[in-house]
C-alpha positions as CSV (number, residue, x, y, z in Angstrom):
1,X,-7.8,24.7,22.8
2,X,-10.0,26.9,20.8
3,X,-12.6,29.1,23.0
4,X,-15.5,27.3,23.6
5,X,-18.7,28.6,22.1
6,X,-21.7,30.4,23.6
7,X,-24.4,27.3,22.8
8,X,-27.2,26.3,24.8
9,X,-27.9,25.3,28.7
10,X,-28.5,21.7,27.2
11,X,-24.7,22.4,25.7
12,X,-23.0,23.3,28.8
13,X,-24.6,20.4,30.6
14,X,-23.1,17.8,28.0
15,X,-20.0,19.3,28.4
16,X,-18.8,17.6,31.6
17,X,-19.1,14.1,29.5
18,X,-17.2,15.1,26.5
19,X,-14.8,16.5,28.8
20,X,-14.3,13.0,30.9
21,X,-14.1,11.6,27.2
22,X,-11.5,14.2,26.2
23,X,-9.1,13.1,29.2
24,X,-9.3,9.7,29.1
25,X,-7.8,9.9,25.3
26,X,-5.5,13.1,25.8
27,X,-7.0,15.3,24.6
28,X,-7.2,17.4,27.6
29,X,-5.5,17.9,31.0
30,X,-9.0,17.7,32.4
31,X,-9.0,21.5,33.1
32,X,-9.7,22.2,29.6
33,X,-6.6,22.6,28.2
34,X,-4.7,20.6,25.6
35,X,-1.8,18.6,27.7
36,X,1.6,19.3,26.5
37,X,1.6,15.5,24.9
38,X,-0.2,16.0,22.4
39,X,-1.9,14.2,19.4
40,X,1.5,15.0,16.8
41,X,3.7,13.8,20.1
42,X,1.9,10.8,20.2
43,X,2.4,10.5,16.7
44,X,6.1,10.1,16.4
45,X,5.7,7.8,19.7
46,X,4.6,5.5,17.0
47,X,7.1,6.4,14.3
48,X,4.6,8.2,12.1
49,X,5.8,11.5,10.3
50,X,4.5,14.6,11.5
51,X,3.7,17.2,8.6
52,X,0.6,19.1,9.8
53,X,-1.6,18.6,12.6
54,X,-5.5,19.5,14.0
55,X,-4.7,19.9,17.4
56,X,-2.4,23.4,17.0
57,X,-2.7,26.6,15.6
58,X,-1.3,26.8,11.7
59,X,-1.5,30.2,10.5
60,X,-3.8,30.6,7.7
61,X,-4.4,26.9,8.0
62,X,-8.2,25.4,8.1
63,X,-9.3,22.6,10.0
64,X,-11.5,20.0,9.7
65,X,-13.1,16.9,11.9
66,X,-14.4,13.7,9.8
67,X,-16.6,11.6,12.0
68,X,-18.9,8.8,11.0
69,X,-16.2,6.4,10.1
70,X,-14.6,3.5,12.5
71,X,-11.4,4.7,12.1
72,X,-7.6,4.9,10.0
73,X,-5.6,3.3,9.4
74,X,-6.1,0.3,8.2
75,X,-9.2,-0.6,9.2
76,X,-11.6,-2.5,6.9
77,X,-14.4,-0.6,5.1
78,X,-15.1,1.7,2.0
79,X,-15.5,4.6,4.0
80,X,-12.6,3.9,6.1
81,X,-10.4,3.6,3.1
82,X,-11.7,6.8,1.4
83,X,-11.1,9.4,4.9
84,X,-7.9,7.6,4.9
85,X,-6.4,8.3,1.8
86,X,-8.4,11.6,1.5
87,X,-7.1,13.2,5.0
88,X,-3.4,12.9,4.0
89,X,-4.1,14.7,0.6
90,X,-5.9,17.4,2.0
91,X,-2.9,18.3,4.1
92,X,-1.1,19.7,1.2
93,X,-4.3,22.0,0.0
94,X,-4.0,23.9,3.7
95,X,-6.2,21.5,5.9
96,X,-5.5,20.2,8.8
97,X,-7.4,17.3,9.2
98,X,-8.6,15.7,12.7
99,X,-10.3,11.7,12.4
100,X,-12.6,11.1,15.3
101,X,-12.7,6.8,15.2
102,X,-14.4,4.0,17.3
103,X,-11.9,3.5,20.4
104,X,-12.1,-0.4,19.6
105,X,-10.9,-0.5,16.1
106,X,-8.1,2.2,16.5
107,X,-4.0,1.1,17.4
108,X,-4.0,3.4,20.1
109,X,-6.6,4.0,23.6
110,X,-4.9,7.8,22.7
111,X,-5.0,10.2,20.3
112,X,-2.1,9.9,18.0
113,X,-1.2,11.2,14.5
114,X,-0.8,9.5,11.3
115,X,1.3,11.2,8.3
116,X,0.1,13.8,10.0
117,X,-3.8,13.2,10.6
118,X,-4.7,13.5,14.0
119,X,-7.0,10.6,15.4
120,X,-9.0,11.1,18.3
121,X,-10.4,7.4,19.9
122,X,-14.3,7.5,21.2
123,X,-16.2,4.9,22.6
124,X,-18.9,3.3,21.0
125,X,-20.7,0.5,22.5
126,X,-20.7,-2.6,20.9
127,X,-23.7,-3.2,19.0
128,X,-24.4,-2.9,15.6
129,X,-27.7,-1.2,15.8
130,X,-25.8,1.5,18.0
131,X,-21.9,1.4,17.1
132,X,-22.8,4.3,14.3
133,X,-25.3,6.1,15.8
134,X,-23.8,6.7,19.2
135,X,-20.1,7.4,18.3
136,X,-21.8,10.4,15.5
137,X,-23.9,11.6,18.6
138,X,-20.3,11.9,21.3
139,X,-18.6,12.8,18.2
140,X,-20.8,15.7,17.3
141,X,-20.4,16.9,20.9
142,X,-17.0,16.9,20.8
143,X,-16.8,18.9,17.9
144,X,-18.7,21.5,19.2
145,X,-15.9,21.6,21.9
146,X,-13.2,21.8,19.4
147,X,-14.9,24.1,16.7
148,X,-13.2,23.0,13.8
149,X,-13.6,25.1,10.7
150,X,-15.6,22.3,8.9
151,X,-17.3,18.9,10.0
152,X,-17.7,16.6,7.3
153,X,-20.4,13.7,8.1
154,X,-19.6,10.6,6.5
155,X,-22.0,7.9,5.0
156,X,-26.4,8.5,5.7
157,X,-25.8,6.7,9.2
158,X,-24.0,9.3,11.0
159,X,-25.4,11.6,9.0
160,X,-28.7,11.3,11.4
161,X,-26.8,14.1,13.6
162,X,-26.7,16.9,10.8
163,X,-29.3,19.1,12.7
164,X,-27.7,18.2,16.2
165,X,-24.7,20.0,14.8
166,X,-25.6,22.3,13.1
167,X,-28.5,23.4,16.3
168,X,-24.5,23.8,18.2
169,X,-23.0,26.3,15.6
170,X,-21.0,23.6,13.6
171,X,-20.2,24.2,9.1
172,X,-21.6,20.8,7.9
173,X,-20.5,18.8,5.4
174,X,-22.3,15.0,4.4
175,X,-20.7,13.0,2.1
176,X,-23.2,10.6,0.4
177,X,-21.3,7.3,0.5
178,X,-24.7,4.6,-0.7
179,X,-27.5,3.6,-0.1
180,X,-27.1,1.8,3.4
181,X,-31.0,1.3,3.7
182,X,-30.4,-0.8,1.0
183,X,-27.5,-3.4,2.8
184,X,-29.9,-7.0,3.1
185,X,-28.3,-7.1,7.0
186,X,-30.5,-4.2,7.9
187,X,-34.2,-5.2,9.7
188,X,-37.0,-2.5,9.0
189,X,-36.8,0.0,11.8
190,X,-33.1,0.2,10.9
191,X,-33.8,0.8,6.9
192,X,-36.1,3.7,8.0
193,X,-34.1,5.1,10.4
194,X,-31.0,5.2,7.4
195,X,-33.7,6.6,5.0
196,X,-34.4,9.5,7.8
197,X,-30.4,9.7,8.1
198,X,-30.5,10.8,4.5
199,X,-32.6,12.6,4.3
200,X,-31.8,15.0,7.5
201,X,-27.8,15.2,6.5
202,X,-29.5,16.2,2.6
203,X,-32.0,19.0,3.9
204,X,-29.9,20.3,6.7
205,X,-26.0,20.2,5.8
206,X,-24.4,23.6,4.7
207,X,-22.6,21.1,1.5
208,X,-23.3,17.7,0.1
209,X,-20.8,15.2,-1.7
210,X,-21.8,12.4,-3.6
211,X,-19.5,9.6,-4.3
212,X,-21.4,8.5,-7.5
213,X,-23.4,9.9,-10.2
214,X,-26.4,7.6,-9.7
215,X,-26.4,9.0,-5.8
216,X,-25.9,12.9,-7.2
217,X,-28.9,12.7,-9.6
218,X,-31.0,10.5,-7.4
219,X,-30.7,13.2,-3.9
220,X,-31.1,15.5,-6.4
221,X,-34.3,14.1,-7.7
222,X,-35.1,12.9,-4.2
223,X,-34.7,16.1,-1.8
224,X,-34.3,19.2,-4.2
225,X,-30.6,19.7,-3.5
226,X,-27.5,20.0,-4.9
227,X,-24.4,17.9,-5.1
228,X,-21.0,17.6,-5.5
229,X,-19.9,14.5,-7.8
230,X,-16.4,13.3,-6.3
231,X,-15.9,10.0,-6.9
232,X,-13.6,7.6,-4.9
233,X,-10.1,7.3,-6.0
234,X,-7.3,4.5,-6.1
235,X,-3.6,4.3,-5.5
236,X,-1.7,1.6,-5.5
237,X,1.6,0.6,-3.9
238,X,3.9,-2.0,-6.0
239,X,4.3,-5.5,-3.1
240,X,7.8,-5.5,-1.8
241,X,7.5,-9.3,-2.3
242,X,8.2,-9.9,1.4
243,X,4.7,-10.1,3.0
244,X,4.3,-14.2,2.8
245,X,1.2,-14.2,2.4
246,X,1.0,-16.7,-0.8
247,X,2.9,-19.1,0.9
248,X,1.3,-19.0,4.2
249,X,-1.9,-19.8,2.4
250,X,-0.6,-22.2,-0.1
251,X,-1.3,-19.8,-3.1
252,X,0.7,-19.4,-6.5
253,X,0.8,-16.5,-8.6
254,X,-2.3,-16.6,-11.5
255,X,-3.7,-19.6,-9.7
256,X,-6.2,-18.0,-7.9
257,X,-9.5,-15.9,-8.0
258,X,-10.1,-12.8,-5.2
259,X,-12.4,-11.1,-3.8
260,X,-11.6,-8.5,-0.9
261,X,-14.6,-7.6,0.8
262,X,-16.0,-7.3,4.7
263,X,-18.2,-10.7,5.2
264,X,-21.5,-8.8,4.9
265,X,-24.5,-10.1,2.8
266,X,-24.6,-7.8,0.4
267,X,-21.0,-8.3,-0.8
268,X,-22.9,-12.0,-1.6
269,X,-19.6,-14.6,-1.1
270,X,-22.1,-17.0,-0.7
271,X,-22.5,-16.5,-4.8
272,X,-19.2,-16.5,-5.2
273,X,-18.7,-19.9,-3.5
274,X,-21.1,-21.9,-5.2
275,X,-20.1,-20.4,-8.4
276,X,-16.5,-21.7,-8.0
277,X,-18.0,-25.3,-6.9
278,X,-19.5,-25.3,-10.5
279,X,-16.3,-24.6,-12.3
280,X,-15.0,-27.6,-11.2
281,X,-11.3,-26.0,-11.6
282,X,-9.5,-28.5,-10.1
283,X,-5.7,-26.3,-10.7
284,X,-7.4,-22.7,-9.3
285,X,-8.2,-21.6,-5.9
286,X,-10.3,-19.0,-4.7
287,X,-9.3,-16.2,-2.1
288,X,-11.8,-14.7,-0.1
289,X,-9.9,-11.6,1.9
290,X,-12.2,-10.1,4.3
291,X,-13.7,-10.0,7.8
292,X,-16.5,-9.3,9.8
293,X,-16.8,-6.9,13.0
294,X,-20.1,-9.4,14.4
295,X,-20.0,-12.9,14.3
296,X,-24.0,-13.4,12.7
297,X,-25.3,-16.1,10.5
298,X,-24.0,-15.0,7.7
299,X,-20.8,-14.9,8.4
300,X,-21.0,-18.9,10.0
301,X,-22.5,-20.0,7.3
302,X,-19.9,-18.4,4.7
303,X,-17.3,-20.0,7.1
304,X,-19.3,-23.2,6.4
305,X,-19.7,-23.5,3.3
306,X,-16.2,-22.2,2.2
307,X,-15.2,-25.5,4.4
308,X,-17.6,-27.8,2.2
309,X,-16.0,-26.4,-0.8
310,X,-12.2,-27.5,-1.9
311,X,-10.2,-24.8,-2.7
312,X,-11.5,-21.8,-0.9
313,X,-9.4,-20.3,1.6
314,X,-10.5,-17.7,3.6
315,X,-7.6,-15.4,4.8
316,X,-9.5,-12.8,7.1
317,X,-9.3,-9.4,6.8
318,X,-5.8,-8.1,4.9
319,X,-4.4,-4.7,4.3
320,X,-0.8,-3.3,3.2
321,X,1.6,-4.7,1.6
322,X,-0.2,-8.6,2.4
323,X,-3.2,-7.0,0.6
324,X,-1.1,-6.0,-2.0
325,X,0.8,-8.9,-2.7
326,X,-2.9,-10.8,-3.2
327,X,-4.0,-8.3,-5.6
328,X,-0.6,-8.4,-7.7
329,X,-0.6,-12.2,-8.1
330,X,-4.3,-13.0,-8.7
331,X,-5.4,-14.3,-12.0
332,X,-8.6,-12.8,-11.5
333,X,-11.0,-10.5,-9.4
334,X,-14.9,-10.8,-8.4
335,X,-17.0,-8.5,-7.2
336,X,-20.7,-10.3,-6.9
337,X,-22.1,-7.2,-4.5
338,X,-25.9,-6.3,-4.6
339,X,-24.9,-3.7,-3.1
340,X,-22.1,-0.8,-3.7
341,X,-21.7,3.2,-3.4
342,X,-18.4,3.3,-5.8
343,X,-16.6,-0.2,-5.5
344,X,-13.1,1.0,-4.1
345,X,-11.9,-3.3,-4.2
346,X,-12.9,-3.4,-7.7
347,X,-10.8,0.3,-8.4
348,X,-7.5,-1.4,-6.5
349,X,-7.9,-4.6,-9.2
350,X,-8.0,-2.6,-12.3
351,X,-5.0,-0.6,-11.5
352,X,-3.5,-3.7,-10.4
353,X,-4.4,-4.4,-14.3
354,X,-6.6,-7.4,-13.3
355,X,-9.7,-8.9,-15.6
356,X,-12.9,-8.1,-13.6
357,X,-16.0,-9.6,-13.2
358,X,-18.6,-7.9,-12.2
359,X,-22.3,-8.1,-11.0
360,X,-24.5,-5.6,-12.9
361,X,-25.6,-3.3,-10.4
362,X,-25.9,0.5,-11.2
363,X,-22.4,1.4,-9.1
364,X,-20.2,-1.4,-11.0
365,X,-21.8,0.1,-14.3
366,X,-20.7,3.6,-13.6
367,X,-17.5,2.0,-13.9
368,X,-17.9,1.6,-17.6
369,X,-15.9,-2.1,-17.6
370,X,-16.6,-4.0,-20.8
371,X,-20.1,-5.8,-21.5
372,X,-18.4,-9.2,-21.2
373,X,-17.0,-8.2,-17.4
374,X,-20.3,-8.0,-15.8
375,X,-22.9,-10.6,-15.0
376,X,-26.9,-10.5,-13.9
377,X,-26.8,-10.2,-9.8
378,X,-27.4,-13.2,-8.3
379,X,-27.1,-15.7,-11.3
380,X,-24.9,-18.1,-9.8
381,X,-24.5,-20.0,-13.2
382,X,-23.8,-17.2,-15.2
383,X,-20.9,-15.8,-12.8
384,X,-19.5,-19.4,-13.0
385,X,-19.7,-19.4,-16.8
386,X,-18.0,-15.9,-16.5
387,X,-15.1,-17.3,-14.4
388,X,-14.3,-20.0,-16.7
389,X,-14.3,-17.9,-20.0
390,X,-12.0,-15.0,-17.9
391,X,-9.6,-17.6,-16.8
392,X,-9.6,-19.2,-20.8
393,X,-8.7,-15.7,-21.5
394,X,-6.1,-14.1,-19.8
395,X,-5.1,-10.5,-20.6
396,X,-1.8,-9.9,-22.4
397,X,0.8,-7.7,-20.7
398,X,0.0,-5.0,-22.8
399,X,-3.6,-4.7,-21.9
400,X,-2.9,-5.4,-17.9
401,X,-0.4,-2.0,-18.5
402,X,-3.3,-0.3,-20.4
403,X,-5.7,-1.3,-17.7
404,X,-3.5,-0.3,-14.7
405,X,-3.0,3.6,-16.2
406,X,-6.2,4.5,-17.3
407,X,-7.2,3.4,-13.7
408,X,-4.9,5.7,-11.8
409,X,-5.0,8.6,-14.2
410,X,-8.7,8.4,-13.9
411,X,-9.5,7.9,-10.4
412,X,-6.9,9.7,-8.7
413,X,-6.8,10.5,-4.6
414,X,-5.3,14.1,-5.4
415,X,-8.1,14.8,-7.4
416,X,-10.3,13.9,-5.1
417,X,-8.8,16.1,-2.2
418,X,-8.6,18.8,-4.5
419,X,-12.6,18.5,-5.4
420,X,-13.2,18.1,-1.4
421,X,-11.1,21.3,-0.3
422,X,-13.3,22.8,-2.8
423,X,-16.3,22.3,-1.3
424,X,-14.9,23.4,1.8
425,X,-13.6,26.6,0.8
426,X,-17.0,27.4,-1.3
427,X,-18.6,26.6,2.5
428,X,-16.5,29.2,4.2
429,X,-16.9,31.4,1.8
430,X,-20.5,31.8,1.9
């Protein structure tokens, strides 16, 4: 355990809580101390290699916490998916990397490690309004505790408790993931207090990442600051061919449409349902992969209406090698979103080498996808027309090959570790 820090009264009076927090996920023997099972012990418990982990010493090694996220692995969300394939690359550029994740979502009450990320479990309490917010504020607590060389903030949420952490000593880093205010499940005292999120994690972090360059130019323009473009990145793991998933749904390969997406209004299945009722393609289902953390309106009446309509099938949320074998054997994938930071889904399709359809929104356009690939947001009757002349039109192998390379050369995860352990280093520098 690294020496604690000479903070404030109002520190040392929150420390007793962090510390009951601490033991009851092993992170300490209660006395302070980091208990001889460990985080990387717990890790090959659960037959995950060890190569480098937070919770001891490394040399010349850095370390850094990521909070603001539910948690890795495999657990649905953009953000989720970006800290998870990020935190294993930065391992190889001399970070250690520690995940603090919602206790509820995670495999393990524990900490444990994961190809050598250690993940620390908090509670959260159960509420949407609060799930975020809460966790950030234990989270940045316990980081004060641990001192890790860096905290990186993710997403304008969590990012509400910049100046808490950086009143308690902390390097802070905020990585700009979209424009939450802007998500149609958010009431107004909610959008405002996302708003103030960004712009506290803008004006007070030490460095600033932006995961688009419509969010770069527009913080920018907006608060006066600089940022750091590092887009999201995609890698993509071939199906074994074993994961069952087509035939547990009744699904054959090219006969369907997807879209893989958490069952959230602005991801807009809704659209994408009563678009599919128009085509009246009798031969072609569509897939909708995704679920939802609340059980709200929305969801029930996507549930609903995917029963009204023959042919949908709703498959919940789906990740490995399931998710994979979906994208592999689709004929087809739509992303309808109003709203998007930098469509991660819509990366996995095209190095799947998949035909796209798009809705025209500013973050699907930085993707620079063909004219005839997007369609106006919310125009049910031109996303059907869409659908019928993609599926008229399939691609040849060659342009599917094409398609798939250009993706992963383009948007790769190295890369984006490489970019982020720069903005690290340029931190620690200063």
């Amino acid at each position: 355990m690294s020496r604690k820090p000479d903070v404030s009264r109002s520190h040392r009076q929150q420390q007793p809580v962090i510390a009951q927090e601490m033991v009851q996920t092993g992170l300490s023997d209660g006395a302070g101390r980091l208990p001889r099972h460990s985080a990387a012990l717990a890790g090959r418990q659960h037959g995950h290699p060890v190569q480098s982990g937070a919770l001891a010493a490394r040399g010349e090694r850095k370390r850094v916490m990521m909070l603001g996220l539910r948690g890795i692995p495999n657990v649905q969300g953009g953000v989720e998916k970006h800290v998870e394939m990020l935190a294993s690359k930065l391992l190889g550029y001399g970070w250690d990397v520690e995940v603090v994740g919602r206790r509820r979502y995670l495999e393990d009450r524990n900490a444990y490690a994961w190809n050598g990320v250690d993940v620390v479990p908090l509670w959260a309490p159960r509420r949407m309004a609060l799930e975020a917010i809460v966790h950030t504020f234990l989270g940045v607590w316990l980081a004060a505790w641990r001192r890790p060389d860096v905290l990186h903030i993710h997403a304008i949420g969590p990012a509400l408790m910049t100046p808490l952490a950086r009143m308690l000593g902390l390097k802070v880093v905020v990585t700009h993931h979209g424009y939450d205010y802007d998500r149609q499940k958010w009431g107004g005292f909610a959008r405002r207090t996302l708003k103030l999120g960004e712009r506290l994690g803008m004006r007070f972090s030490n460095g600033r990442v932006a995961i688009s360059k419509d969010i770069a130019e527009t913080m920018h323009a907006r608060h006066h600051v600089s940022m750091t473009l590092v887009p999201n990145g995609v890698q993509v793991t071939p199906p074994t061919g074993e994961a069952g998933i087509l035939a547990e749904f009744g699904l054959e390969r090219r006969r369907y449409i997807l879209l893989a997406a958490r069952l959230v209004p602005e991801k807009r299945q809704l659209d994408l349902i009563r678009a599919f009722a128009k085509c009246d393609l009798a031969d072609m289902k569509l897939v909708i992969a995704g679920g939802a953390e609340f059980e709200t309106p929305y969801v029930k009446e996507v549930r609903a209406l995917a029963c009204d309509v023959p042919g949908v099938v709703l498959t919940g949320f789906q990740t490995g090698d399931r998710l994979a074998e979906l994208f592999d054997n689709a004929a087809l994938f739509v992303l309808p979103s109003s709203h998007e930071g930098m469509p991660i889904a819509l990366l996995e399709a095209m190095a799947y080498g998949l035909p796209v359809l798009a809705s025209d929104i500013v973050a699907n356009q930085e993707m620079e996808l063909a004219p005839d690939e997007y369609f106006p947001l919310g125009d049910i009757d031109a996303l059907a027309s869409g659908i019928v002349e993609k599926l008229a039109a399939p691609l040849s192998d060659e342009e599917v090959r094409e398609r798939a390379a250009h993706a992963e050369a383009a948007y790769s995860w190295t890369n984006v570790a490489q970019r982020t352990a720069a903005v690290y280093s340029a931190l620690l520098a200063k």
